[in-house]
GULO-537607 format. One line per 8 residues: number of its first residue (from 1); their letters; for each residue z, x, y of C-alpha. Coordinates in nm, 4 decimals. Last residue first. Layout:
N
NUM	A	Z X Y  ...
//
This chain:
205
205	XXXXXXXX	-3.5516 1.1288 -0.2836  -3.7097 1.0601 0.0888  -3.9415 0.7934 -0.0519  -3.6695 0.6264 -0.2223  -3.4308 0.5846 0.0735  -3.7197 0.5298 0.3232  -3.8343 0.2237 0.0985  -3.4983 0.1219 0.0708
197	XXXXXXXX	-3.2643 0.0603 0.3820  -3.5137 0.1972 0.6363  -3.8269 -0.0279 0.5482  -3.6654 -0.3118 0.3888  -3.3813 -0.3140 0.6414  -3.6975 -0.3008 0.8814  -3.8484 -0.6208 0.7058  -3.5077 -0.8116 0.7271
189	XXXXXXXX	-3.4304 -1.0713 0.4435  -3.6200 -1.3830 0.3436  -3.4317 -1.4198 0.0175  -3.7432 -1.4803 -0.1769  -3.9159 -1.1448 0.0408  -3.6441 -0.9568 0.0012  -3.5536 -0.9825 -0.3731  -3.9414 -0.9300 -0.4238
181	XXXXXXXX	-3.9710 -0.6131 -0.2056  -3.6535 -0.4872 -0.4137  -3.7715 -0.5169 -0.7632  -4.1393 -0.3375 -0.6496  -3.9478 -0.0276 -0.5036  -3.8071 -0.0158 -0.7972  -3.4736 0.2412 -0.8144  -3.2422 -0.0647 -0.8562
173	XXXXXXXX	-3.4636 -0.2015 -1.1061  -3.4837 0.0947 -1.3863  -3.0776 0.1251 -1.3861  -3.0865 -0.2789 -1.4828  -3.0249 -0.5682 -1.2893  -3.2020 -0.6022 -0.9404  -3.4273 -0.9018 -0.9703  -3.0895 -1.1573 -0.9739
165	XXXXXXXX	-3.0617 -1.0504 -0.6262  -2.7480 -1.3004 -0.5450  -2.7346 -1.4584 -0.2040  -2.3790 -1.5018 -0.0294  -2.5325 -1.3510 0.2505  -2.2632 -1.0811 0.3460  -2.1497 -1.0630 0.0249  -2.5101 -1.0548 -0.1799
157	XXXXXXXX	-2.6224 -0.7987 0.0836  -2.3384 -0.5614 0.0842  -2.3252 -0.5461 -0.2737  -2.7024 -0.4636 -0.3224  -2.7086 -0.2005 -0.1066  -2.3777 -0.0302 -0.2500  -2.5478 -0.0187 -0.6059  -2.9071 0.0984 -0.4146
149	XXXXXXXX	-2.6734 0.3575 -0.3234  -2.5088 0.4704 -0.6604  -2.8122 0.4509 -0.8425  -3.0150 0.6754 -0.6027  -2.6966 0.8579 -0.6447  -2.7398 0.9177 -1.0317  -3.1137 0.9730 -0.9707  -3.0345 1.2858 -0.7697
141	XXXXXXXX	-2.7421 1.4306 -0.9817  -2.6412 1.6880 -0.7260  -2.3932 1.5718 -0.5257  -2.2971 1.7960 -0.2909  -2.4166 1.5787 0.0119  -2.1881 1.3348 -0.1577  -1.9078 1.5385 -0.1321  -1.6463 1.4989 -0.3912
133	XXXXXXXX	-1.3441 1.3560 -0.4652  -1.1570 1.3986 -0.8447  -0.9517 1.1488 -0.9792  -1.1710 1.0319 -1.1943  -1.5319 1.0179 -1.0662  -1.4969 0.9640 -0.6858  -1.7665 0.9764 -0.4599  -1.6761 0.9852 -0.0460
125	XXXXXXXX	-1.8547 0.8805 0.2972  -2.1614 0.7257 0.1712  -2.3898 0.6329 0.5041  -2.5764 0.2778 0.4602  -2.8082 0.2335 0.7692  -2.7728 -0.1696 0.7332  -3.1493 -0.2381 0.9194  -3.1838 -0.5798 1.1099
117	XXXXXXXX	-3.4562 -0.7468 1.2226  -3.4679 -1.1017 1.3963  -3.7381 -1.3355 1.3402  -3.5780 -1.6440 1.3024  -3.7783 -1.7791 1.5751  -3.6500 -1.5120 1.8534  -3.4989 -1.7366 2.0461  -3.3217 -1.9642 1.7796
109	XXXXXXXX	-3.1721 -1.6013 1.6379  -2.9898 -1.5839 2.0145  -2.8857 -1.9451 1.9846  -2.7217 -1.8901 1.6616  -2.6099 -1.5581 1.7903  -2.4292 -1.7005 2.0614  -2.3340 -2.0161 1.7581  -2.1388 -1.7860 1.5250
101	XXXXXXXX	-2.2523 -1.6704 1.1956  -2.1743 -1.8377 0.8630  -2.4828 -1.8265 0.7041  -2.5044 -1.4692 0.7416  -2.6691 -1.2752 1.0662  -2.2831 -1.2075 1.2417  -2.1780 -1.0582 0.8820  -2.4287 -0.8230 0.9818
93	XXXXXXXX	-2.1671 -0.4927 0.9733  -2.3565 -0.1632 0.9983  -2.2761 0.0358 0.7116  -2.0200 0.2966 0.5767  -1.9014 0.4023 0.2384  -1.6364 0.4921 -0.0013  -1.7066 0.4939 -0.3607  -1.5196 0.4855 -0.6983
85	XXXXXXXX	-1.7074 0.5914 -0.9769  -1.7504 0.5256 -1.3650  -1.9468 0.6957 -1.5873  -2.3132 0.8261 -1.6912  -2.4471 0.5021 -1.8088  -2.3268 0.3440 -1.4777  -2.0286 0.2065 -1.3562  -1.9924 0.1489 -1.0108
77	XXXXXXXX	-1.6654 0.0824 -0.8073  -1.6550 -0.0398 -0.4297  -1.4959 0.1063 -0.1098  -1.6087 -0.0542 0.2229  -1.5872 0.0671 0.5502  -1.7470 -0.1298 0.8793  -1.9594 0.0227 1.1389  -2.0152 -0.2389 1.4196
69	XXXXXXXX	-2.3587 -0.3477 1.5373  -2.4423 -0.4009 1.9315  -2.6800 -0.6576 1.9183  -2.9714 -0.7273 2.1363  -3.1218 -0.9165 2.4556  -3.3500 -0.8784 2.7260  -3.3869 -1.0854 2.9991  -3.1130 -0.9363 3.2267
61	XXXXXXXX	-2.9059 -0.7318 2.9955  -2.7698 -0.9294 2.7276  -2.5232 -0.8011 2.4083  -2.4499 -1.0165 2.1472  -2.1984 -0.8850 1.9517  -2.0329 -0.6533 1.6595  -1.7129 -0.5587 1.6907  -1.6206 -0.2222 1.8922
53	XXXXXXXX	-1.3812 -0.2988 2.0976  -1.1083 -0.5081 1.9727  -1.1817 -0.5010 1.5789  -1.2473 -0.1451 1.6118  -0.9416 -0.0811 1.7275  -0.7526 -0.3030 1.5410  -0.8924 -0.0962 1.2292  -0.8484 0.2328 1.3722
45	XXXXXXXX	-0.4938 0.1639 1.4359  -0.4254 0.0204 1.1139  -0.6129 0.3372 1.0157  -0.3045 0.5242 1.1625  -0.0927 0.3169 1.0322  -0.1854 0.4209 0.6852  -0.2479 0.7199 0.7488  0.1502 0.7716 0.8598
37	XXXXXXXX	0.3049 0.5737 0.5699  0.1121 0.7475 0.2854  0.3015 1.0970 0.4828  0.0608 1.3379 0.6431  0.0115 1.6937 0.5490  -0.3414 1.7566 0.6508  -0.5587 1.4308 0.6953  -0.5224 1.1477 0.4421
29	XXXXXXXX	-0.8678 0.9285 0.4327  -0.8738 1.0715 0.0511  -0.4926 1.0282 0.0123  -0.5932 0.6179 0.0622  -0.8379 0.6127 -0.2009  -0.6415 0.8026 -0.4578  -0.3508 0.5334 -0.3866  -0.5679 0.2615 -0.4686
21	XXXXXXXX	-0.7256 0.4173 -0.8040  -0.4022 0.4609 -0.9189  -0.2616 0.0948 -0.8465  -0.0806 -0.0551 -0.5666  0.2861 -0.1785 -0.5424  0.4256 -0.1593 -0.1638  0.7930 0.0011 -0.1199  1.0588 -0.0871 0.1361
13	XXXXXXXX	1.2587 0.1100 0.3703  1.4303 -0.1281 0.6406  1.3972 -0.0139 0.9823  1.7278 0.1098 1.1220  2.0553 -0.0070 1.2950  1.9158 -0.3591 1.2731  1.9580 -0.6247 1.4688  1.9666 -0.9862 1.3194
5	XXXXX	1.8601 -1.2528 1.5719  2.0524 -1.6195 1.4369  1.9069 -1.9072 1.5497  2.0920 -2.1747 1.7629  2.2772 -2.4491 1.5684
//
């Protein structure tokens, strides 16, 4: 018996179960009056589009030889003494560099001796306490979003290296300059991520 194609008059209107916190994220990348349904396709769009064309890779020139990083967007929650948040940020994607890379930049990392650098350049797009979005560049509890970015730091590196910094644990540690030189110096991690990613960070605060 031959299969049966079923055409519709219309596209089927469903519904997708996600929590508060979800559906405050996704009317923060909203722009002007646009339905849930539009932004979300149009960051499906995005997505693919960056997946396509923008994708982090191996890039050669005659001898020389680099890698074109991709931004990727991440949205995490942080509790601190002060409260809870909900952040959105950006950051170069190394998921290439983690044990599970591919083998061009095996090869490529062969080359260089395992001396590679690589910096993250974290940018925090939106903070969240509540319901309410704000600015980071308005934020203006210094120490609080010292906390907040050594918080995204520290995620991005254990999940993209499945490592765990076991030095950075309390408030004090994620602003020590001290805690972080020893979590990347036992996990062998990038001295320029060192230098831009954190010691820039807290010298600059």
């Amino acid at each position: 018996m031959s299969e049966t194609i079923n055409i519709p008059m219309a596209e089927k209107i469903t519904t997708i179960r996600v929590t508060e916190r979800t559906k405050s994220i996704l009317e923060s990348f909203s722009r002007n009056k646009e339905t849930h349904e539009e932004t979300l396709l149009r960051l499906m769009r995005i997505a693919e589009s960056y997946s396509q064309e923008e994708s982090t890779q191996v890039i050669r020139d005659g001898n020389v030889e680099g890698v074109n990083y991709s931004r990727l967007h991440k949205t995490i929650n942080i509790s601190t003494s002060k409260g809870d948040y909900d952040i959105v940020f950006t950051y170069n994607d190394i998921s290439m560099l983690s044990p599970k890379n591919t083998e061009p930049l095996k090869k490529f990392m062969a080359n260089h001796r395992g001396n590679f650098e690589w910096e993250f350049s974290i940018d925090i797009v939106n903070i969240s306490k509540g319901k309410k979005w704000a600015d980071p560049k308005k934020f203006k509890d210094k120490n609080e979003y010292l906390l907040i970015y050594f918080a995204c730091l520290k995620n991005i590196i254990e999940d993209t290296f499945s490592v765990k910094l076991y030095e950075i644990t309390t408030e004090e540690d994620y602003t020590s300059q001290s805690k972080w030189e020893e979590a990347y110096k036992r996990c062998s991690l990038s001295r320029e991520s060192l230098e831009r990613d954190v010691k820039k960070i807290l010298k600059n605060a």
